[in-house]
N, C-alpha and C positions, 0 to 999 in steps of 0.2 A: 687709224681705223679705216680710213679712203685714203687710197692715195694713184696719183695722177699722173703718167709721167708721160712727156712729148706726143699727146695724143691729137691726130690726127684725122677726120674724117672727111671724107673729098664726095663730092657728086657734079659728075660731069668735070668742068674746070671750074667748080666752086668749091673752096676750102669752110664746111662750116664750121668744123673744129679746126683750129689751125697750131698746134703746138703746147696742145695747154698742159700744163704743171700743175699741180693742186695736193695738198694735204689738208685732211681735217684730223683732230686728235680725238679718243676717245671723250664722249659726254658733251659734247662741242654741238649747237644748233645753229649750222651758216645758213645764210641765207643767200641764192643763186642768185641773180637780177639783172637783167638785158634788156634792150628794144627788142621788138619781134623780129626776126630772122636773126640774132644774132648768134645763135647757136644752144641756147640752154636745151632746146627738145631733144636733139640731137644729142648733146652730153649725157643726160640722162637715160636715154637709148642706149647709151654706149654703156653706162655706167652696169646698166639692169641687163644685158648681155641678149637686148633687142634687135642692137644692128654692132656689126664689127666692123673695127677701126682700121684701115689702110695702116697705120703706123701707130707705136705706143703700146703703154700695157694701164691697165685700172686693178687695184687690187683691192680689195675685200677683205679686213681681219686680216690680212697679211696671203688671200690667197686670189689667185691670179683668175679673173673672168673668163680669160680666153682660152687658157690651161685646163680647168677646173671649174667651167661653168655650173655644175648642178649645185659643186658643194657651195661655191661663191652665193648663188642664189637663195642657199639654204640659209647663210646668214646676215638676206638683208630682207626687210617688208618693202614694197613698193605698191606705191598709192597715187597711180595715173589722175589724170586731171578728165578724162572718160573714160572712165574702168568698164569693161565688161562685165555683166551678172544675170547669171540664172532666175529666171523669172517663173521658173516653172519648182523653184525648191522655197521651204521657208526659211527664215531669216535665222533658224536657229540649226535648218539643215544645210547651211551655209555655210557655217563657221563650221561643222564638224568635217564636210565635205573639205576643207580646206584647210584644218588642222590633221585631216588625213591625207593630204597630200605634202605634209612637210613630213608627216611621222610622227605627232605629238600622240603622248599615252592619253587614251580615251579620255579617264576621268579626268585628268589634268586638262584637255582640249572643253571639256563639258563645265568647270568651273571656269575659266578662264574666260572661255564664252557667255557663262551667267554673268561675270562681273562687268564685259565688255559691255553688256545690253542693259544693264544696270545704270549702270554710266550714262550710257546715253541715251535713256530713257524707251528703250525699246524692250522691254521683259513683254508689254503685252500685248506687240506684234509679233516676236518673238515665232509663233506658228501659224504668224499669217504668211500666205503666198509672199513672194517678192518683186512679183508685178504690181499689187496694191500699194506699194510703198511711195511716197512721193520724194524727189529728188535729195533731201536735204538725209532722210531716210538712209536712201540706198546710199549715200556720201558716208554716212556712220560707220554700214554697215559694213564699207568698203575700207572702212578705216580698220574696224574691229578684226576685218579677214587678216591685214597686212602686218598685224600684229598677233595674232594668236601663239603665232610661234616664239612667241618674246626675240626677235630679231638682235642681235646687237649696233646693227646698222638699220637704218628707215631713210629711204628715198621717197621726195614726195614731192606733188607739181600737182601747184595751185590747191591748196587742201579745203581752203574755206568757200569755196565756188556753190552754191545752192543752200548755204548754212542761214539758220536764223540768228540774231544775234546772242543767244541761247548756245548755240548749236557751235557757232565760232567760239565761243569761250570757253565750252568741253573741250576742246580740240587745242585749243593753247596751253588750257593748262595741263589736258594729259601728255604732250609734248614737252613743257619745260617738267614735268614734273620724270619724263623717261631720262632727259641728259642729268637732271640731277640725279638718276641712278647708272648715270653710266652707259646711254645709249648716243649714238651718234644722229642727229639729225640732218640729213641736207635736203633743203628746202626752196624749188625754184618758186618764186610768186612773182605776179604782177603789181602786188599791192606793197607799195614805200612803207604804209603806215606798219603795215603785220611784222615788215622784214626790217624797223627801225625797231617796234614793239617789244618784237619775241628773240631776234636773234643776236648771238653773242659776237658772232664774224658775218661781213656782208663780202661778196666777191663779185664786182661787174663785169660782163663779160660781150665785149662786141667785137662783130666780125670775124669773131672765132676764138679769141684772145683776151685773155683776162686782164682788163686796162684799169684797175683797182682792188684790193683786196686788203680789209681790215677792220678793226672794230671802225663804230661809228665817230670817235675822236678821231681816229688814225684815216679814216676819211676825209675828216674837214682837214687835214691837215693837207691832204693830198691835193683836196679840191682848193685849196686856200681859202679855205669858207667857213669863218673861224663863228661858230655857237649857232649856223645851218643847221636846216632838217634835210632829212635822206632825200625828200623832191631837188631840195635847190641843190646840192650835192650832185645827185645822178646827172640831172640835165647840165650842168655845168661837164661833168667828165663825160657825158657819151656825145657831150659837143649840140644837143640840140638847141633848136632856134628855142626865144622866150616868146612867152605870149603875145605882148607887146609886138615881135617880130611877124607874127603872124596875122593879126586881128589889118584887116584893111584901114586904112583911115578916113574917120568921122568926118 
């Protein structure tokens, strides 16, 4: 459903994407994961057809980003980690305003949108502005837009960022609950626990370069970190110092 072939993205004489390979399979929810600067924002840019790549191709359902941008875009949701939003429409003029821009038939965008706000407990702000909303709000609402269109693909960075603990648990389950009908999820986070949690394939990626990629057995095995959790796993492969190493001595 994604697939990744020798992609490259340079700035300056920095390679932040440097060669990378990647397939995910239909219903599949990986989870992305890096230090900071190692390239996932960038990927994801590249992916969602934000910035283009010096070398490589990214395809979509089988159809090429760079070729075919509008229609690529057409089949996937992307759910930025600081989305943009209309502060001056309501939260249910939101979702239509944005189910008319993919083309979805009115009444099917107007129920899709009831159940979205249903879910996540927004019916009876629903026609309040969207500047009254508070962050965890607008995080929903941001989610409910990138889906309207039932995407077959969802790209997503940092999804649980301003959520209640309420609010992270809609959003897991309506996630695992899309790959078990067949949706693809790819998922950059910060957070080990969400992306030991939720996902089915985890892919690390530093310096541009995907230096692990597998379920979380097929990890410990990589890491020789046999019945580890994804913390002591990651910092073993991306090589960073342990606490111990850091902390001054007493």
């Amino acid at each position: 459903m994604i697939k990744i072939t020798s992609l490259v993205k340079t700035y300056a004489n920095t390679k932040a994407v440097d060669r990378l390979d990647l397939e995910i399979p239909v219903g599949q929810l990986f989870g992305f994961l890096g230090p900071n600067g190692a390239g996932k924002t960038t990927t994801i840019k590249l992916m969602t057809g934000l910035l283009k790549p010096n070398e490589g191709s990214i395809e979509i359902d089988g159809i090429d980003v760079q070729k075919d941008p509008q229609r690529a875009k057409a089949r996937m949701g992307y759910i930025p980690d600081r989305p943009f939003i209309y502060e001056k429409l309501t939260g249910a003029e939101y979702l239509q305003f944005i189910a008319d821009l993919y083309g979805v038939e009115q009444q099917s965008a107007k129920d899709r949108a009831r159940k979205f706000l249903d879910f996540f407990d927004l019916e009876a702000s629903a026609h309040h502005l969207i500047g009254g909303y508070s962050h965890g709000m607008r995080q929903k609402l941001i989610i409910s837009a990138a889906l309207i269109h039932s995407p077959p693909v969802v790209i997503v960075d940092e999804p649980l960022i301003g959520l209640d603990p309420k609010g992270a648990k809609q959003v897991k389950r309506l996630f695992l609950e899309l790959c078990n009908k067949g949706t693809t999820v790819f998922m950059s986070t910060h957070s080990l626990a969400i992306a030991e949690d939720m996902c089915d394939r985890i892919g690390i990626i530093q310096k541009g370069r995907i230096i692990a990629d597998g379920s979380m057995e097929q990890l410990r095995e990589r890491a020789s970190h046999e019945g580890g959790g994804l913390e002591e796993i990651f910092l073993k492969l991306t090589g960073d110092a342990s606490l111990e190493d850091l902390l001054p001595e007493l």
